[in-house]
C-alpha positions as CSV (number, residue, x, y, z in Angstrom):
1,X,-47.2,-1.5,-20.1
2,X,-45.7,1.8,-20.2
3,X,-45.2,1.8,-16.8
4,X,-43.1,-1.4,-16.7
5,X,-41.3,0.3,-19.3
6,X,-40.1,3.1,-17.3
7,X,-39.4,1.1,-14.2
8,X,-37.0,-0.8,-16.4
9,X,-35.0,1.8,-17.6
10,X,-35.0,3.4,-14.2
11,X,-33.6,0.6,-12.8
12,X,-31.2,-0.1,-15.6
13,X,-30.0,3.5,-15.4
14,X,-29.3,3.0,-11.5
15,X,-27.6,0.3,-11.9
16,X,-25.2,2.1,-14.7
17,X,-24.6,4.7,-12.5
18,X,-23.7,2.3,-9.2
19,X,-21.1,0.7,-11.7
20,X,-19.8,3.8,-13.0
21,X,-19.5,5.5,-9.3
22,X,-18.1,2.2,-8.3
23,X,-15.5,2.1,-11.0
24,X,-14.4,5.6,-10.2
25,X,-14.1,5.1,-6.6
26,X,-10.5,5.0,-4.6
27,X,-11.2,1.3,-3.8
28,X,-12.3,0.7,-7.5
29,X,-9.0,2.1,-9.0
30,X,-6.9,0.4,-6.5
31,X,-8.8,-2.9,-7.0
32,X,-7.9,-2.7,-10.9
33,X,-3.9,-1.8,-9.3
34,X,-3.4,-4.6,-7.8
35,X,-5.1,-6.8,-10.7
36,X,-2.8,-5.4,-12.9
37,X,-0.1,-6.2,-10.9
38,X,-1.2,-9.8,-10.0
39,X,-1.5,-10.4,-13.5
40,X,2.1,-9.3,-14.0
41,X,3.3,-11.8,-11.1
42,X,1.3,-15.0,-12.7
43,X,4.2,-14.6,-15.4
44,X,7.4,-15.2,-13.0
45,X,8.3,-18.9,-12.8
46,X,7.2,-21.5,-11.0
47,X,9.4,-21.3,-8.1
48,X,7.9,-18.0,-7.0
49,X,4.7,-18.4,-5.0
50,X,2.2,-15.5,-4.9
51,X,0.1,-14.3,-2.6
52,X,-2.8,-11.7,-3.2
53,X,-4.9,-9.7,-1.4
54,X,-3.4,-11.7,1.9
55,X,-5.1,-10.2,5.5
56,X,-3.5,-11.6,8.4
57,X,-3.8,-10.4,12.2
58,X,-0.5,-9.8,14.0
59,X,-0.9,-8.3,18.1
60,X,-4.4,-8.3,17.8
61,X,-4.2,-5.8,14.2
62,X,-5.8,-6.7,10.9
63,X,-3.1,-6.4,8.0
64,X,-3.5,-6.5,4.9
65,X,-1.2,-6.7,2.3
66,X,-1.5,-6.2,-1.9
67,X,1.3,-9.1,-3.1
68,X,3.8,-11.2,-1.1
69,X,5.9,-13.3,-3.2
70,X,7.9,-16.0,-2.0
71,X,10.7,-17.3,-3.4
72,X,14.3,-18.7,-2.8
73,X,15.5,-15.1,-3.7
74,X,14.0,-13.4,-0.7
75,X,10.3,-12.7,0.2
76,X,8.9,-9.8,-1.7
77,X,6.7,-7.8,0.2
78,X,4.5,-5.4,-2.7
79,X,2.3,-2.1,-2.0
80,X,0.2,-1.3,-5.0
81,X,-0.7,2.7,-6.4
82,X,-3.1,3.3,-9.3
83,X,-2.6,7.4,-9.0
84,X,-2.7,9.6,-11.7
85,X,-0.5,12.8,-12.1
86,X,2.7,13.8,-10.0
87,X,3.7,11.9,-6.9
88,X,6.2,14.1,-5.0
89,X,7.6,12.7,-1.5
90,X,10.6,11.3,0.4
91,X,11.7,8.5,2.0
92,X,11.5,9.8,5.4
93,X,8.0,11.9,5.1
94,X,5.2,10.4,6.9
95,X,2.7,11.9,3.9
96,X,3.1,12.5,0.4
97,X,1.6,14.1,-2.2
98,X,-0.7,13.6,-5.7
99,X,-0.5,16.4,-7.4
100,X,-2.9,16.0,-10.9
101,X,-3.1,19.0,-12.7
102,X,-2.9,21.0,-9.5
103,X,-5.4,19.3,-7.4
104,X,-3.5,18.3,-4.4
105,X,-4.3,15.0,-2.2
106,X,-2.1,14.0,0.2
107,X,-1.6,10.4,1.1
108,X,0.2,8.4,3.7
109,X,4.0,7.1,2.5
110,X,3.6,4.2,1.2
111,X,7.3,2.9,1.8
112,X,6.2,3.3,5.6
113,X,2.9,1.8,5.1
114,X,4.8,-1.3,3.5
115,X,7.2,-1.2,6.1
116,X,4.4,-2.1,9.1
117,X,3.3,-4.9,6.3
118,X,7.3,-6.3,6.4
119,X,7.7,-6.3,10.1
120,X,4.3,-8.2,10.5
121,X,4.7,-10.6,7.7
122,X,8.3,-11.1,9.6
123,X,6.6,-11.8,13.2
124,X,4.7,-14.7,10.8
125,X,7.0,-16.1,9.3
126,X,10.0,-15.8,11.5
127,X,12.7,-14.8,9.1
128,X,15.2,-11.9,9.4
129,X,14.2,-8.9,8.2
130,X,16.7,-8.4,5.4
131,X,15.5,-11.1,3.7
132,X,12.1,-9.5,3.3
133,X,12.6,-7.4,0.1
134,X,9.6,-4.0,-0.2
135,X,8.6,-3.1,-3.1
136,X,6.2,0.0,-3.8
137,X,4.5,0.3,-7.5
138,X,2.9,2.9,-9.4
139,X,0.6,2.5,-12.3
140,X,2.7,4.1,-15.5
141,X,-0.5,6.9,-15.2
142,X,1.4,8.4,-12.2
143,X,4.7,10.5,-12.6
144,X,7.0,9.7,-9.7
145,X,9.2,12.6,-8.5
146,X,10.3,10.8,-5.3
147,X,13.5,10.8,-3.7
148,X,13.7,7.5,-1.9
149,X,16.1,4.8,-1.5
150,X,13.6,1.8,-1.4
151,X,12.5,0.5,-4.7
152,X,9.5,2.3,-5.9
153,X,8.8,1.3,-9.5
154,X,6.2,1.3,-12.2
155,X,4.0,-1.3,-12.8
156,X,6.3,-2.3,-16.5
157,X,9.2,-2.2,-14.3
158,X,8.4,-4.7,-11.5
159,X,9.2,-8.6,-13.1
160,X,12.5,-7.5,-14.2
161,X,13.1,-6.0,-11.0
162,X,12.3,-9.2,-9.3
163,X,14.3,-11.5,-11.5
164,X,17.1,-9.8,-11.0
165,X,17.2,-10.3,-7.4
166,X,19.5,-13.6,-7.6
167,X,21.1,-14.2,-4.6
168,X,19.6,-17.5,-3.2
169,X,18.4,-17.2,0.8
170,X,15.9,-20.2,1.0
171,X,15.7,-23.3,0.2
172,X,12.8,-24.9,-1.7
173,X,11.3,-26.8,1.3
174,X,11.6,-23.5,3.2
175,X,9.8,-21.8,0.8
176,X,7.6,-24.6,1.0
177,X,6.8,-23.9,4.8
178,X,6.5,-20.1,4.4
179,X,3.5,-20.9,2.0
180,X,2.1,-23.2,4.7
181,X,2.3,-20.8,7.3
182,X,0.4,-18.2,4.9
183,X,-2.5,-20.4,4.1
184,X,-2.4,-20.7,8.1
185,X,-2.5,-17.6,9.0
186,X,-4.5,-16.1,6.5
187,X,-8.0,-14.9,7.4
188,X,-11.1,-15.7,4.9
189,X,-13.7,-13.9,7.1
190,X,-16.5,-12.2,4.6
191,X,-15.8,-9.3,6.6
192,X,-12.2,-9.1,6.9
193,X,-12.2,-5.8,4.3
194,X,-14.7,-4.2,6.0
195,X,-12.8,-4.4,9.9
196,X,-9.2,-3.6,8.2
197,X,-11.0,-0.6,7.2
198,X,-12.3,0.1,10.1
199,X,-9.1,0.2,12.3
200,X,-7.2,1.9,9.0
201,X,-10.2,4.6,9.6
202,X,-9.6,4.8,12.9
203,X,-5.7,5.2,13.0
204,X,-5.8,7.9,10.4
205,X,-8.3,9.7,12.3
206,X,-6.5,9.5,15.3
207,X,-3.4,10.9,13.7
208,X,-4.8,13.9,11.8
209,X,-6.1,14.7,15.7
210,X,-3.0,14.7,16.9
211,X,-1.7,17.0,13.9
212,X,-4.4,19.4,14.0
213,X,-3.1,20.0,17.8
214,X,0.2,20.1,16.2
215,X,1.5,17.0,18.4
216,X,4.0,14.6,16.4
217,X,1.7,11.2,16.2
218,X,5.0,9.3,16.8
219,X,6.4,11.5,19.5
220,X,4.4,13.5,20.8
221,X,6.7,16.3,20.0
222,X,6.2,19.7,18.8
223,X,5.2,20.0,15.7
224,X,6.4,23.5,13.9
225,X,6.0,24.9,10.5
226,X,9.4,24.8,8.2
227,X,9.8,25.5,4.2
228,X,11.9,22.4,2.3
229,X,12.2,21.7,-1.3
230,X,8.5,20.6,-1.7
231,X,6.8,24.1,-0.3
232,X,6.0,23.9,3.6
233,X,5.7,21.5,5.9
234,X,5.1,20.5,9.6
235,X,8.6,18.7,11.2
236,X,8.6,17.2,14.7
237,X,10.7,19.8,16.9
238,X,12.7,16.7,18.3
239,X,14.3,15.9,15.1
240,X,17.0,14.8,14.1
241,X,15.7,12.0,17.0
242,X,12.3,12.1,15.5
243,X,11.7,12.4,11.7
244,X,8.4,12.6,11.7
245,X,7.2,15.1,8.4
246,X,3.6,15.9,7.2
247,X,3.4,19.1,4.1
248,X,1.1,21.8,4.3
């Protein structure tokens, strides 16, 4: 009996610590963003139409994206963040930086990363481009020291943002369609997660290749070594044509 005793609380402790490392986990914390941020959209009236967690494939690439929201206002196109500490970056940079209590992690910019979700999201649906409205939102644990142009919010921030976007573009029956073509296009493979991740694996990996050679991923420039605002950082040698910026 002992024995079956200890196995239990083996078990049981192996379990506690899966759920803990779990919780803890980058795909844990951003799991628990983008709840938070669902849970925020269930609230805006019934003419807006969310989506969550939506993968699609556009060109033969897997994209996913946290929240679209439809509505007669504009399509709302919504990148989700649950970072603690500083966020320091710029519109323009192709990398920005967490910075929580001095431990640095640099990230890719997320008002880019949205960006490749709008341009899909407009092949699919076939509207013009500034119709489709990026948003970019941060957790109230983060501290945003960004100098951008595109909205990037807190979490507290984000219905009032979107209500006060007034201007009507669509029609209710084309709202309508732009929800069909979503349910349409959206893939429900168990596996979807795992093959985004894959090819988001892969791209990064290729890109940090091309850095460590100091070749501009976008380019293929030069890249060279240059001191900003932020501390130093590695600009293409072609700008202003190219813009491409990673920090050192």
């Amino acid at each position: 009996m002992p024995g079956i005793y200890l196995f239990l609380i083996a078990s049981i402790v192996v379990l506690l610590l899966f759920f803990v490392r779990r919780w803890n986990s980058a795909e844990g914390k951003g799991k628990r963003g983008e709840k938070a941020v669902s849970l925020i959209l269930e609230t805006l009236p019934d003419c807006y139409l969310t989506f969550n967690d939506y993968y699609f494939s556009v060109d033969g690439h897997s994209v996913q994206i946290d929240h679209i929201v439809l509505s007669p206002f504009g399509i709302f196109v919504i990148e989700t963040k649950n970072f603690k500490g500083w966020i320091i970056g710029a519109e323009t940079s192709e990398y920005w930086i967490k910075n929580y209590y001095g431990n640095k992690y640099k990230f890719r910019n997320p008002i880019k990363q949205n960006l490749s979700h709008v341009l899909a999201l407009k092949k699919i649906l076939g509207v013009p481009q500034e119709k489709i409205i990026p948003i970019v939102v941060f957790t109230s644990k983060a501290d945003l020291k960004c100098s951008v142009h595109t909205p990037v919010l807190y979490t507290y921030q984000l219905k009032n943002y979107i209500l006060r976007t007034t201007n009507q573009l669509f029609t209710e029956n084309e709202v309508n369609q732009f929800a069909q073509k979503l349910q349409c296009a959206n893939i429900t493979d168990d596996k979807r997660h795992q093959i985004h991740m894959i090819e988001t694996q892969n791209y990064v990996l290729k890109n940090e290749t091309l850095i460590q050679n100091r070749i501009c991923p976008k380019c293929k420039g030069q890249l060279v070594e240059r001191n900003g605002k932020y501390g130093s950082f590695l600009g293409c040698s072609n700008y202003p044509r190219c813009r491409f910026t990673v920090p050192l």
